[in-house]
MDTraj code that builds the backbone (N, CA, C; nanometers):
import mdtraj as md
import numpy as np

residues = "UNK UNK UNK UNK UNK UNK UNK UNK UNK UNK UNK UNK UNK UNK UNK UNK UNK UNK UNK UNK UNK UNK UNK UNK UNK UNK UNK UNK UNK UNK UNK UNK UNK UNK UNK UNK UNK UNK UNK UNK UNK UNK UNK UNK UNK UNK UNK UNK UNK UNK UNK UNK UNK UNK UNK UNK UNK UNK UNK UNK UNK UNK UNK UNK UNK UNK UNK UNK UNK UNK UNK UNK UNK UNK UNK UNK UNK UNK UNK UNK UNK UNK".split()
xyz = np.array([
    [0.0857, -0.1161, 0.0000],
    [0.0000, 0.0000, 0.0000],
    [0.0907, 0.1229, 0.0000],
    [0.0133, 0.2206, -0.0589],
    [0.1207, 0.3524, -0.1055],
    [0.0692, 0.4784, 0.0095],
    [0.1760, 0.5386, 0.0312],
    [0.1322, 0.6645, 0.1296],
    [0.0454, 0.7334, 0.0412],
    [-0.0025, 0.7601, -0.1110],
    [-0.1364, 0.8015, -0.1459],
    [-0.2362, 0.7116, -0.1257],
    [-0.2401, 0.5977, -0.1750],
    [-0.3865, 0.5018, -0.0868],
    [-0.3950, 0.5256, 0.0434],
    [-0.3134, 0.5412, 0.1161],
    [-0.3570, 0.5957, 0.2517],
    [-0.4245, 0.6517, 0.2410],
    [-0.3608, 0.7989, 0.2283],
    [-0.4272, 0.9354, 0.1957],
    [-0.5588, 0.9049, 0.1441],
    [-0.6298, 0.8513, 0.0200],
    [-0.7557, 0.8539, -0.0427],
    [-0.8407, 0.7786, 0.0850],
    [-0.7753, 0.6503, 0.1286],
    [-0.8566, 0.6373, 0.2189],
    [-0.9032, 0.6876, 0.3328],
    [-0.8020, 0.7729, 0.3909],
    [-0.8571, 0.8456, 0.5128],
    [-0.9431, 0.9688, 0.4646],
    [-0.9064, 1.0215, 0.3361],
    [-1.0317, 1.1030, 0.2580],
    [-1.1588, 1.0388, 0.2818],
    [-1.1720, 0.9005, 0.2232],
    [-1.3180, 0.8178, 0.2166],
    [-1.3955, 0.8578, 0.3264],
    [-1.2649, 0.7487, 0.4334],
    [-1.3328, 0.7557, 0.5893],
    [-1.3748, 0.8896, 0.6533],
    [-1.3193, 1.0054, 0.6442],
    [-1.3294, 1.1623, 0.7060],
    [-1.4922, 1.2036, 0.6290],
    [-1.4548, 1.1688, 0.4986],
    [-1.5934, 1.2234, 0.3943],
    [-1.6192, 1.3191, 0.3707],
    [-1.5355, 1.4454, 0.4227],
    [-1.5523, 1.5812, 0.4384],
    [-1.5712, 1.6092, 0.5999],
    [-1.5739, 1.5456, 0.7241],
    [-1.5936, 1.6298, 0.8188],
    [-1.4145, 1.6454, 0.8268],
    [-1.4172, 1.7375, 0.9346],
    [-1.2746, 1.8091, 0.9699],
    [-1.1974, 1.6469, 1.0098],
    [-1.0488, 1.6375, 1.0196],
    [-1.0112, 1.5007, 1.0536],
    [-0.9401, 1.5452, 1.1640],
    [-0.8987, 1.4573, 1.2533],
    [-0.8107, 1.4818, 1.3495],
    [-0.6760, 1.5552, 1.3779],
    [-0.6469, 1.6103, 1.4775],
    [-0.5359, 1.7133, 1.4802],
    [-0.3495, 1.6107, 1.4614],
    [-0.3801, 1.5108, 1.5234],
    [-0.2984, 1.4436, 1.4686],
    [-0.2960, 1.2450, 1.4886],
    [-0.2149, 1.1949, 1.4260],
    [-0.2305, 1.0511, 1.3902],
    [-0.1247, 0.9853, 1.4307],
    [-0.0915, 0.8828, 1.5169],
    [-0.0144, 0.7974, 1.5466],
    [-0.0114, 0.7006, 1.4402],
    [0.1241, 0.6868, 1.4027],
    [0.1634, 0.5574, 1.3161],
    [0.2876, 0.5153, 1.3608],
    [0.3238, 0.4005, 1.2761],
    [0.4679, 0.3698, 1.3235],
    [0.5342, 0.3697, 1.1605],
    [0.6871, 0.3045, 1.1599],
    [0.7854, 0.3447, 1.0855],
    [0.7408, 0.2641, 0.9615],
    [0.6632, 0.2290, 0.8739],
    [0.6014, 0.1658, 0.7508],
    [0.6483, 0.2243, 0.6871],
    [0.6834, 0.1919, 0.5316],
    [0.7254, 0.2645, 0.4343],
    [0.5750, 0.3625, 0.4037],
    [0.5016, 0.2765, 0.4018],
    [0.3710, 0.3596, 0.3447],
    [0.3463, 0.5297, 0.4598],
    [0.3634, 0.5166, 0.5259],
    [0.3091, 0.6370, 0.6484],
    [0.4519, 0.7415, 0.6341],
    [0.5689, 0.6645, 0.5890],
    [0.6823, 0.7565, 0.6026],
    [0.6952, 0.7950, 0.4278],
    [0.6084, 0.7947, 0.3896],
    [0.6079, 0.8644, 0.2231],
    [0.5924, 0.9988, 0.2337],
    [0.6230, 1.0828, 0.1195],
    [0.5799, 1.1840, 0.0817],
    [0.4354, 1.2449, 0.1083],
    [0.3848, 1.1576, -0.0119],
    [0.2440, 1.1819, -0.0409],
    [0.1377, 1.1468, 0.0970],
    [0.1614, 1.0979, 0.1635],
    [0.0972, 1.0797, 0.3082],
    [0.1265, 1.2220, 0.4035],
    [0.2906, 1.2625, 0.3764],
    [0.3008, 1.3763, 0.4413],
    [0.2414, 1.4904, 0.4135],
    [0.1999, 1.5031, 0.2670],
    [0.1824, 1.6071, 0.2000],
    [0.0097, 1.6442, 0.2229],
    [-0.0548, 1.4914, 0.2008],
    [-0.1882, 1.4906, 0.2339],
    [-0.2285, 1.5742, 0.3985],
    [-0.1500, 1.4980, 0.4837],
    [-0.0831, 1.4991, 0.6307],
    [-0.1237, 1.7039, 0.6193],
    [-0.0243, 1.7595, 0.5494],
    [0.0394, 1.9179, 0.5628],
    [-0.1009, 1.9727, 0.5089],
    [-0.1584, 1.9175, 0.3885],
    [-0.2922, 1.9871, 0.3480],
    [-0.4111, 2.0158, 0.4342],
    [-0.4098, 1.8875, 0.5038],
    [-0.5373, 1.8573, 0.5502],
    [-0.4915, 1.9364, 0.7817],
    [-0.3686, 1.9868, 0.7626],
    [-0.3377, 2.0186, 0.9084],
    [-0.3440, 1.9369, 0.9832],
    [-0.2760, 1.8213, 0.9941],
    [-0.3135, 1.6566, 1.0369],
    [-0.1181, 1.6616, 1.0650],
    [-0.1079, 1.6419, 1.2152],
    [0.0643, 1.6299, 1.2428],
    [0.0626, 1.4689, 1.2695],
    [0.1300, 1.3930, 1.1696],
    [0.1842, 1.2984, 1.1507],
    [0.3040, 1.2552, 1.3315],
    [0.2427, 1.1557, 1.3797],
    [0.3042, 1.1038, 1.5187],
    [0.3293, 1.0232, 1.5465],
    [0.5164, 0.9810, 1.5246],
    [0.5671, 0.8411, 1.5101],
    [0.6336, 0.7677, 1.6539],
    [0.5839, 0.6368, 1.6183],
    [0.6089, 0.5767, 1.7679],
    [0.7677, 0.5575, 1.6974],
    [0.8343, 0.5302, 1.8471],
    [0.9798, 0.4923, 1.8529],
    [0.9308, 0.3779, 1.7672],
    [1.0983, 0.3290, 1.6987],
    [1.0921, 0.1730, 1.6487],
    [1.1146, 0.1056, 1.7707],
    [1.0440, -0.0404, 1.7104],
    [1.0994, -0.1094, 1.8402],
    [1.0116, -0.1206, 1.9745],
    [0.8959, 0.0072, 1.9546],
    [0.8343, 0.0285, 2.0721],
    [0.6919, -0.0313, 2.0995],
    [0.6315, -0.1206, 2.0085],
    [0.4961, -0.1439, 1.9848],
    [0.3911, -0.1003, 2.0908],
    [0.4624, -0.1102, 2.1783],
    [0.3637, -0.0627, 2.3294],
    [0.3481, 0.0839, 2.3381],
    [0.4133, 0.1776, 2.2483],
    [0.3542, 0.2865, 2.2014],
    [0.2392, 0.3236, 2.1268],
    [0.1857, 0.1903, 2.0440],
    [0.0430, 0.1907, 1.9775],
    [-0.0263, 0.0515, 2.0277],
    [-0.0093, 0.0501, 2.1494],
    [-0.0916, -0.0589, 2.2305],
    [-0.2472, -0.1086, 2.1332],
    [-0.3030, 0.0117, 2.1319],
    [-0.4423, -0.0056, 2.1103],
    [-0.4686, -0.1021, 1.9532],
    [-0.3790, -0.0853, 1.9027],
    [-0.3941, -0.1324, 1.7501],
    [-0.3325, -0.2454, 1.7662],
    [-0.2078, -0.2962, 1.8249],
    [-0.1573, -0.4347, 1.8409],
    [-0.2287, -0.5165, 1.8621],
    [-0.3337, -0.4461, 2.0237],
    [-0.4504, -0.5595, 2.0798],
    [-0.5482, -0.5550, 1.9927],
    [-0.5590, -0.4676, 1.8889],
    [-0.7034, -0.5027, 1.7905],
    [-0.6412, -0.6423, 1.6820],
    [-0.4935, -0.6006, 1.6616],
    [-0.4328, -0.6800, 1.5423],
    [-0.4339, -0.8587, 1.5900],
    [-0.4146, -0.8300, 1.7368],
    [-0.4182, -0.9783, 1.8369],
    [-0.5464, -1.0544, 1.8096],
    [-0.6455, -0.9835, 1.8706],
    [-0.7793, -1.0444, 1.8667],
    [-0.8333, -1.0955, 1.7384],
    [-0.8101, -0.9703, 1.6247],
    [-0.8263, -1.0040, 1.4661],
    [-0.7321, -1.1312, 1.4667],
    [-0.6595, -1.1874, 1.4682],
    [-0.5640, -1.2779, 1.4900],
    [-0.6488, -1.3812, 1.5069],
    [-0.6466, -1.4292, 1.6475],
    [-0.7348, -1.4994, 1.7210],
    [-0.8413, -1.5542, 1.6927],
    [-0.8997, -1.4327, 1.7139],
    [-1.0580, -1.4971, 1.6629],
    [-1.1105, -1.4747, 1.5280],
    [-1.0187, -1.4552, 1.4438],
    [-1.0718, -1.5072, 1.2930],
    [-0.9601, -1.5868, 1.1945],
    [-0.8754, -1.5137, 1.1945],
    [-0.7601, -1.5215, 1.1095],
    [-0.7161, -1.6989, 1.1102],
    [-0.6855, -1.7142, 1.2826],
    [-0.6540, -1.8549, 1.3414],
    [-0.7629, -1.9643, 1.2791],
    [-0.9008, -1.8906, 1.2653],
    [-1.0035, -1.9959, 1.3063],
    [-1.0210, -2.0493, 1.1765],
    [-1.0566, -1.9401, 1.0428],
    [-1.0992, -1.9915, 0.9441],
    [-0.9516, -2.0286, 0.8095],
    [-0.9585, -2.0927, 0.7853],
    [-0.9118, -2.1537, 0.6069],
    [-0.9505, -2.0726, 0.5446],
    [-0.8417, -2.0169, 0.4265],
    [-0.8865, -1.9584, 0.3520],
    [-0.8059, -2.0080, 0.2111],
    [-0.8863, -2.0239, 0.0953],
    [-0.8256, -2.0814, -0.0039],
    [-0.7899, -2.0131, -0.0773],
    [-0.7777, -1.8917, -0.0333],
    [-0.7296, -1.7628, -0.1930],
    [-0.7180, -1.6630, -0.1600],
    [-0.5888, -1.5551, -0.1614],
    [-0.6397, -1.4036, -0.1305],
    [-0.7715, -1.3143, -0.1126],
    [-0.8682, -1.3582, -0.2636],
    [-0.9905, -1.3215, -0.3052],
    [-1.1033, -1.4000, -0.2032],
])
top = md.Topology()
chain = top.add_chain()
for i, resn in enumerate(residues, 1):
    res = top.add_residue(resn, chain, resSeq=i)
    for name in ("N", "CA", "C"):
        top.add_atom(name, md.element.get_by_symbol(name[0]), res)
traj = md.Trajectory(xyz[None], top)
C-alpha cells in the first residue's frame, strides 16, 4: 500500500468532516512517504511516530491486530487471497 492510498482512504473515511489534529503511526514505508506527508500538511493533520521497536507505544492497535488474529484469522481456512 502507497502513502497516497492511505491518503484517499482516510479522505473516504473523514468524507468531508474536519479530521483529526494528529495521527499515530509507526515506521512503515507507506506512512513515512511523501504523499501521506503532503496529504498529512494539506489537511493540518501532524503525523506522530512511535519509537521503532516500541509497539507498546500503539498498544491499542496491536490488541485489535491480536484479537483479529485470534478470533478469525486462526479460526478460518482460507483458499485464496480473493
Amino acid at each position: 500500500m502507497s502513502g497516497e492510498t492511505v491518503g484517499q482512504a482516510l479522505d473516504r473515511v473523514l468524507n468531508g468532516i474536519p479530521g483529526p489534529r494528529s495521527i499515530t503511526v509507526d515506521h512503515g514505508t507507506e506512512f513515512q512517504s511523501q504523499a501521506l506527508e503532503d496529504w498529512a500538511y494539506r489537511r493540518g493533520v501532524q503525523l506522530d511516530f512511535v519509537q521503532p521497536g516500541k509497539p507498546v507505544e500503539h498498544a491499542f492497535i496491536e490488541s485489535f491486530n491480536g484479537h483479529l488474529r485470534d478470533k478469525c484469522l486462526n479460526v478460518h481456512q482460507f483458499s485464496s487471497i480473493a
